[in-house]
C-alpha positions in Angstrom: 126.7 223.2 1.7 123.3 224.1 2.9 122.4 223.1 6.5 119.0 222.4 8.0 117.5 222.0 11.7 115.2 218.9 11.1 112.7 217.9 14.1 111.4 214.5 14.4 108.9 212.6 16.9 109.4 209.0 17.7 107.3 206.9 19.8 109.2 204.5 22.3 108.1 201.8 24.5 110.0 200.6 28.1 109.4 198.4 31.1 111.0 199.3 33.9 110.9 197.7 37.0 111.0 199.7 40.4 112.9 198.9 43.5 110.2 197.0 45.3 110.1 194.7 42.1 113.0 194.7 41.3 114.0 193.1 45.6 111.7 190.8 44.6 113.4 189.7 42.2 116.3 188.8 43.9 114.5 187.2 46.6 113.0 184.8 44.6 116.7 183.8 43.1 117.5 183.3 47.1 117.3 179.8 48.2 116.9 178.9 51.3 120.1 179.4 53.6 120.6 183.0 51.6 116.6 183.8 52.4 117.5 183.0 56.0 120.7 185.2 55.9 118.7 188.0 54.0 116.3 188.2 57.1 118.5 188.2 59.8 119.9 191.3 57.9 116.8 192.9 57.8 116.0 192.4 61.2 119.5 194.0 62.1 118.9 196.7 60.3 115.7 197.5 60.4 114.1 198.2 64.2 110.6 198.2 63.1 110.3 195.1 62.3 110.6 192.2 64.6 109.6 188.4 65.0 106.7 187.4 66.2 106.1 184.8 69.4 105.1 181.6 67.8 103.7 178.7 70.1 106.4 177.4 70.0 108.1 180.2 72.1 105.2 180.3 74.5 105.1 177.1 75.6 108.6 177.4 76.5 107.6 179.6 79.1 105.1 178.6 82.0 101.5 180.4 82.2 103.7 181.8 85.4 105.8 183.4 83.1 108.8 180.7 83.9 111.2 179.8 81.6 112.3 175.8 81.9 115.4 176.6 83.5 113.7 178.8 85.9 111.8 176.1 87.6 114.9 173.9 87.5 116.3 176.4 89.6 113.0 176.2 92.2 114.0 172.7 92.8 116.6 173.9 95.4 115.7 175.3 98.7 118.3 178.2 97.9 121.6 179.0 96.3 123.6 177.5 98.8 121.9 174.1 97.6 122.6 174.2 94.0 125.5 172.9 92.4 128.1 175.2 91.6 127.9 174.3 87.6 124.4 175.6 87.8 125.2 179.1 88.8 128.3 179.3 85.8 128.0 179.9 82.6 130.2 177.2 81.2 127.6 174.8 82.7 130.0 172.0 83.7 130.7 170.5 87.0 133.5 171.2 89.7 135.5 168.2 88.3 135.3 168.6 84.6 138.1 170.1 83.0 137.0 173.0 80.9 138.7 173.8 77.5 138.7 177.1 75.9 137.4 176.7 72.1 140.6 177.0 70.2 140.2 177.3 66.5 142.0 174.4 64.2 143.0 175.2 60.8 142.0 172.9 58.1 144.4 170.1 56.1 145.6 173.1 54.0 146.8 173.6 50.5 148.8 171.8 48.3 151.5 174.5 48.4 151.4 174.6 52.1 151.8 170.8 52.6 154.4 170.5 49.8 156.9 173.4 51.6 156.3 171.7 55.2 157.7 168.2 53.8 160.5 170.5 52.8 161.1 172.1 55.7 161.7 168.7 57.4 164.8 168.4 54.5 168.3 169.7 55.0 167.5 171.9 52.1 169.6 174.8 51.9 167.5 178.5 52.2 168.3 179.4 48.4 167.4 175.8 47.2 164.1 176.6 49.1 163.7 179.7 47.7 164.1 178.1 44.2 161.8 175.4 45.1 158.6 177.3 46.4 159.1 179.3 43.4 158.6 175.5 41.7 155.6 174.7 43.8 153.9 177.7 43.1 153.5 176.9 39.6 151.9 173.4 40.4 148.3 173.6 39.7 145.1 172.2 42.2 145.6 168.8 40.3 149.3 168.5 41.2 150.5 169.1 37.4 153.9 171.7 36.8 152.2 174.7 34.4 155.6 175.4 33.1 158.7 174.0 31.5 161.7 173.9 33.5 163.6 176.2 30.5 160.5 178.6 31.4 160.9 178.4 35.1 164.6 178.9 34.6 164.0 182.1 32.7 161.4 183.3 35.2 164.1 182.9 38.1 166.7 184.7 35.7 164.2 187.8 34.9 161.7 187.8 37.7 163.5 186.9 41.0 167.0 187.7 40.1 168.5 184.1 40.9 170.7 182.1 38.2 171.7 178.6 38.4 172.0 176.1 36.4 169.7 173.7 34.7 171.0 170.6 36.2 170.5 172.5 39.9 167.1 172.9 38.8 166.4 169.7 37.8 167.7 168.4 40.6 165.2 170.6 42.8 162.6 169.6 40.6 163.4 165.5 41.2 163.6 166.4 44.7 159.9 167.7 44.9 158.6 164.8 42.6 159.6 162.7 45.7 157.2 164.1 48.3 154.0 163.1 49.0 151.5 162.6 47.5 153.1 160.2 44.5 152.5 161.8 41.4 153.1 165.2 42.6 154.8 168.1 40.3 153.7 165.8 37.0 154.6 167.2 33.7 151.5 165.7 31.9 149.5 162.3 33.0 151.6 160.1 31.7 154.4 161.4 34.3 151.9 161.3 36.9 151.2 157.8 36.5 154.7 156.6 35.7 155.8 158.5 39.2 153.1 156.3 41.1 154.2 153.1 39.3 157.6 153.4 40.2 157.0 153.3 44.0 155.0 150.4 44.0 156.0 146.7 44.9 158.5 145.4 42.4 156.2 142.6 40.9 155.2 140.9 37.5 151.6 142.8 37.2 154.0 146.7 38.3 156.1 146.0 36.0 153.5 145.1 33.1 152.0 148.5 34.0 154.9 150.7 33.7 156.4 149.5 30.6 153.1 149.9 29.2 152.6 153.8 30.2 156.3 154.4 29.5 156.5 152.7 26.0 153.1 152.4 24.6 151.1 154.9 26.4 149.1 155.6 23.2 147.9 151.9 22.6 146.6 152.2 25.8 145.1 155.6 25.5 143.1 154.5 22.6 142.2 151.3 24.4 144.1 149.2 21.1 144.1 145.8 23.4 144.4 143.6 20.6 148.1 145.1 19.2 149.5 145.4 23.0 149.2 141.6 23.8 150.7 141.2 20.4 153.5 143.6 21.3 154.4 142.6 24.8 153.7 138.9 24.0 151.5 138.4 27.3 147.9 137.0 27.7 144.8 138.8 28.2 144.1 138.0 31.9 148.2 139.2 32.3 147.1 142.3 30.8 143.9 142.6 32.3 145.9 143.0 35.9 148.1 145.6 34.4 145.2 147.5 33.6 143.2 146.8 36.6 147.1 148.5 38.5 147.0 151.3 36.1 143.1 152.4 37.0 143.9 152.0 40.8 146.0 154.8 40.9 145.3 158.5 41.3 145.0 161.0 38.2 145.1 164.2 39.6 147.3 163.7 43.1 146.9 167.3 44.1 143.2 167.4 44.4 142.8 165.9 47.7 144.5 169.3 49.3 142.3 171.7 47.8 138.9 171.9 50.2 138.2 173.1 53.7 135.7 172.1 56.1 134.0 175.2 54.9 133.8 174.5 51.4 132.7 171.1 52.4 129.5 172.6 54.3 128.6 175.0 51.4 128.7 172.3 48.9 125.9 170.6 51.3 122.1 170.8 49.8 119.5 172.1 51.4 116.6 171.5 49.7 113.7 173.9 50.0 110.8 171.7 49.1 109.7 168.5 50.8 107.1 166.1 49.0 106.2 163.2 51.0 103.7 160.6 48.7 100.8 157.9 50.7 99.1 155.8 47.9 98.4 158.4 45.0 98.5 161.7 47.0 101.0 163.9 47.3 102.0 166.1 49.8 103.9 169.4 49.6 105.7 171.6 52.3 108.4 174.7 52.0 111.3 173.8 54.0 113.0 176.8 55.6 113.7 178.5 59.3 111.8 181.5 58.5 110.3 183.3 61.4 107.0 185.1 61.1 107.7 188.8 60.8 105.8 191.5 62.1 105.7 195.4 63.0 107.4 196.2 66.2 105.0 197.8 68.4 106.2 201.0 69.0 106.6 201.7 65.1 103.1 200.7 64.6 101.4 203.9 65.0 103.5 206.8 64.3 105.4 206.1 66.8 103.1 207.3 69.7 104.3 205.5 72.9 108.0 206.5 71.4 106.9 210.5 70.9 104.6 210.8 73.7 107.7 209.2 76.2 108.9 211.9 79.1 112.2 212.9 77.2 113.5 215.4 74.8 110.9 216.5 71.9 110.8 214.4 68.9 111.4 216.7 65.9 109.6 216.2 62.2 112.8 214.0 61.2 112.4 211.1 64.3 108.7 210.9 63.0 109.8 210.7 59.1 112.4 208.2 60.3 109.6 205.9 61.9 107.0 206.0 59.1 110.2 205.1 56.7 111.2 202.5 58.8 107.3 201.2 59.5 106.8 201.3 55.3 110.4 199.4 54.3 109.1 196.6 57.2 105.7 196.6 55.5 107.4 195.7 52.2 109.5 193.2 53.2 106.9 191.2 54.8 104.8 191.7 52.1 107.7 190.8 49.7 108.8 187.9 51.8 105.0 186.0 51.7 104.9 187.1 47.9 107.9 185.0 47.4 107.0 181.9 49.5 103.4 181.9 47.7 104.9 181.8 44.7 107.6 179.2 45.4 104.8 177.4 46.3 102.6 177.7 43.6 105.4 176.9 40.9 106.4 173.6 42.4 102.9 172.5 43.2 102.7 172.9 39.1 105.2 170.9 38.7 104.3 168.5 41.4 100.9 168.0 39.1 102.5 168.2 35.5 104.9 165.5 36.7 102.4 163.5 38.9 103.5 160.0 37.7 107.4 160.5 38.7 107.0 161.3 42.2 104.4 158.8 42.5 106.7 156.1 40.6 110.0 157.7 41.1 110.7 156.5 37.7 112.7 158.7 35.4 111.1 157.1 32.4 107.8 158.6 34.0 108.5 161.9 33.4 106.5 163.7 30.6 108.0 166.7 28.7 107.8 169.8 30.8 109.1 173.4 29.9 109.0 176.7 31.5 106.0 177.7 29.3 104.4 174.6 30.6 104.3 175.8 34.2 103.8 179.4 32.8 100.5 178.3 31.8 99.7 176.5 35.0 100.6 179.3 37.5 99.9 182.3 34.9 103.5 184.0 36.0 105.4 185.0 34.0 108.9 182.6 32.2 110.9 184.9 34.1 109.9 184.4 37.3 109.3 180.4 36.8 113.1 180.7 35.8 114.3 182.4 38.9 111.6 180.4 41.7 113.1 177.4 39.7 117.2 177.7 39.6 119.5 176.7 41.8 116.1 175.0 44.5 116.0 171.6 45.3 113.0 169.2 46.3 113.7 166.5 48.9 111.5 163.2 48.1 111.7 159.6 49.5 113.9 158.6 46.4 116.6 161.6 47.1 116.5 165.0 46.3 116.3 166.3 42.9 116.9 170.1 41.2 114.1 171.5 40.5 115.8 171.9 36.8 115.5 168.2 36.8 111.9 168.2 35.9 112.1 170.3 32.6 113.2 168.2 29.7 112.5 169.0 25.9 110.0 166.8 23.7 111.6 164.6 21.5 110.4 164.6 17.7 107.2 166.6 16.6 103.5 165.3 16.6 101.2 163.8 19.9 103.9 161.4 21.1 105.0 162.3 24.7 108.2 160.9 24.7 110.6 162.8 26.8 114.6 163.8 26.6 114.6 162.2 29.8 113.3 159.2 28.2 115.5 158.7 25.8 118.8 159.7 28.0 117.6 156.1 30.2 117.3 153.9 27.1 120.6 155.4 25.6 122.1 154.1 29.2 120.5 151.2 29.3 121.8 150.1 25.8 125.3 150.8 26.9 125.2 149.4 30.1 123.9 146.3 29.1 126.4 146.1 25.7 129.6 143.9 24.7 132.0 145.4 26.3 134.7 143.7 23.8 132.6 145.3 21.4 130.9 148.3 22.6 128.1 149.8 20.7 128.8 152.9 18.5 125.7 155.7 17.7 124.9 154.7 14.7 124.2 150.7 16.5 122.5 152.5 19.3 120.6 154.6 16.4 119.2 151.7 14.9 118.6 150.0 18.5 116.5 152.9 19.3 114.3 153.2 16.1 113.6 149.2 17.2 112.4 150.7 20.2 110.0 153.2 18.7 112.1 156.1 19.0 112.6 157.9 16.0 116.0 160.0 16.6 118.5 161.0 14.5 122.4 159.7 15.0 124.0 163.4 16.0 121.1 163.0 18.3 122.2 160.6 20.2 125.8 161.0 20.5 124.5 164.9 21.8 122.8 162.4 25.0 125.6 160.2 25.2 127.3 163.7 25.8 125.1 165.0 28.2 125.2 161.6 30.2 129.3 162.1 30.2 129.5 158.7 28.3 132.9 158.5 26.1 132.9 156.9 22.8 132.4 153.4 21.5 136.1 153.1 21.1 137.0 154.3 24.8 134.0 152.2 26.6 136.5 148.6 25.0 137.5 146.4 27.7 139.1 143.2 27.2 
């Protein structure tokens, strides 16, 4: 076999973007709490950069150089005249009680309820052993993951415990018991026969269970017509049991599953505020950025810092202060880059979708995509992408994702009928349909091409997807 060096020359193209771009970036993903949060880390770490005295500030403080507390404190004649609140720091009066700030923990878990009810029991230590092994298979909806034969097992092989299966049934009954009713369900049809059965005793209860315990699939499939047949009651008799069965509560567990903190992040902030008079309107960034500057002492080289009567500085102190002076430098420049271009993309869109916030009709809004604004701003998709997801604009109708405003056009040709467009027709036709006889996509097909829009059926049942609308056959009441 003959071998052979062979050289070869290719030719190769990259991008590659450098640190400072790539910070960017990221701070243009930020919205506005994170931004905030990204500063104040900055400004910890980095001493050459500080915030600048905004009128604000000054007029806090008197052309004296008072602060307002300052000249509440000259109203005395001295200290012996002022209350004795004024001169502590908890800033309450001699016959206030104080209280120290104690922290309070939240509702807690599921799990953590469920074991305190038990703890109240006269449940023996090895049947609550076997019964927060139970509860920790109970999911955030308050449904059992596993079988009792599995859990059974899993004690056998896992934790070294062996009873029987009756014992463990009987633990099991006992934690179906607690609160909330439904708890420790096996699928929903347990959950809701659990909640049924500790209701009232009356004619409408009753109705309801035998109907989830015997024909739980006629119902299911919403087959109205064979269950007054079956159970030989009317449809207003029905109609009660139904009304019983939606009252209660599918998933039990889920009310145990969110702390105060996860309640505040799931708050919106929006960073964008649009305010409309007559046919103008008026844009403003919403956020508690400070204006940033160079501290004084890092502006040049460091001079006041070098020149101070202490030990000399060496060649590594004045490296350390141009490093420090240049990353400050960046970041402010990096910082007004990204609210200039926040800016600039949603005053596009403010102008592409004029008519919406004028009207704030959803039928108003024309067929928008990223290319759209592309053009408008001349950034590029990427960065209309990132300055667009996960902001928010607040308007006088509510506040609205910026994601909100980019919808697909529907069909080909000069017609600007929007996705958006069609998604409130679609909902209009089903809101406003025989509920006895609820309209299937090919119906609200046809009702659309009456209408001018020209949509295929797969079409529409993809928006009566994306508007989370079930199925002609699921929307039947009596």
């Amino acid at each position: 076999m003959k071998e052979a060096l062979k050289l070869s020359l290719t030719q190769k193209m990259q991008q590659r973007l450098s640190p400072l771009q790539m910070r960017f970036v990221r701070m243009l993903e930020m919205n506005g709490p994170e931004m905030e949060d990204e500063v104040r880390r900055e400004l910890d770490d980095n001493p050459a950069l500080e915030v600048m005295d905004s009128p604000a500030t000054q007029d806090e403080t008197s052309s004296y150089g008072e602060s307002a507390e300052q000249l509440q404190m000259a109203d005395y004649k001295d200290e012996d005249d002022m209350p004795s609140y004024r001169l502590e720091a908890r800033n309450h009066s001699v016959n206030d009680e104080f209280y120290e700030p104690v922290a309070v923990a939240g509702s807690g878990t599921l799990m953590d309820n469920l074991i305190s009810q038990l703890a109240e029991t006269d449940m023996s230590e090895g049947d609550m052993a076997i019964a927060n092994y139970i509860i920790g298979n109970i999911d955030d909806n308050g449904y059992l993951t596993r079988t009792l034969s599995q859990i059974l097992d899993d004690l056998a092989f896992n934790v070294g415990i062996e009873i029987s299966m009756d014992k463990l049934r009987e633990i099991f009954n006992r934690i179906r018991s607690l609160e909330p009713a439904g708890i420790c369900a096996l699928d929903l049809r347990d959950c809701i026969v659990l909640q049924l059965r500790r209701l009232p005793v009356t004619d409408d209860n009753k109705l309801a269970l035998e109907i989830i315990e015997h024909y739980f699939d006629l119902f299911s499939l919403r087959h109205y017509d064979r269950l007054i047949n079956m159970l030989g009651v009317t449809k207003e008799q029905l109609q009660r049991a139904i009304d019983v069965i939606k009252s209660l509560d599918p998933k039990p567990g889920s009310h145990f599953n969110g702390s105060d903190e996860d309640d505040r992040t799931r708050h919106i902030i929006p960073d964008f505020n649009v305010e409309v008079e007559g046919n103008t309107v008026t844009l403003s960034l919403l956020n508690n950025l400070p204006e940033l500057g160079i501290e004084e002492s890092f502006v040049t080289d460091g001079e006041k810092f070098i020149n101070a009567p202490i030990a000399k500085r060496t060649d590594e102190a004045m490296m350390f202060i141009r490093r420090k002076r240049e990353e400050a430098s960046d970041f402010i420049d990096l910082l007004r880059l990204r609210q200039e271009t926040l800016y600039r993309v949603m005053s596009a869109i403010i102008r592409w979708q004029h008519d919406f916030f004028v009207t704030e009709d959803e039928s108003k809004l024309r067929p928008m995509i990223l290319k759209d604004i592309a053009k408008l701003t001349g950034y590029d998709l990427s960065v209309i992408s990132r300055a667009t997801a996960g902001k928010y604009v607040a308007t006088s109708g509510g506040i609205y994702p910026l994601k909100f405003f980019f919808n697909e056009k529907v069909g080909e040709g000069e017609d600007e009928t929007s996705s958006r467009e069609i998604l409130q027709t679609i909902k209009g036709l089903i809101e406003n349909e025989d509920k006895g006889h609820p309209l299937n996509d090919d119906a609200i097909m046809k009702l659309l091409h009456e209408k001018g829009y020209d949509i295929a059926r797969r079409t529409v049942a993809k928006y009566r997807e994306r508007l989370n609308i079930p199925v002609a056959r699921l929307r039947k009441e009596i």
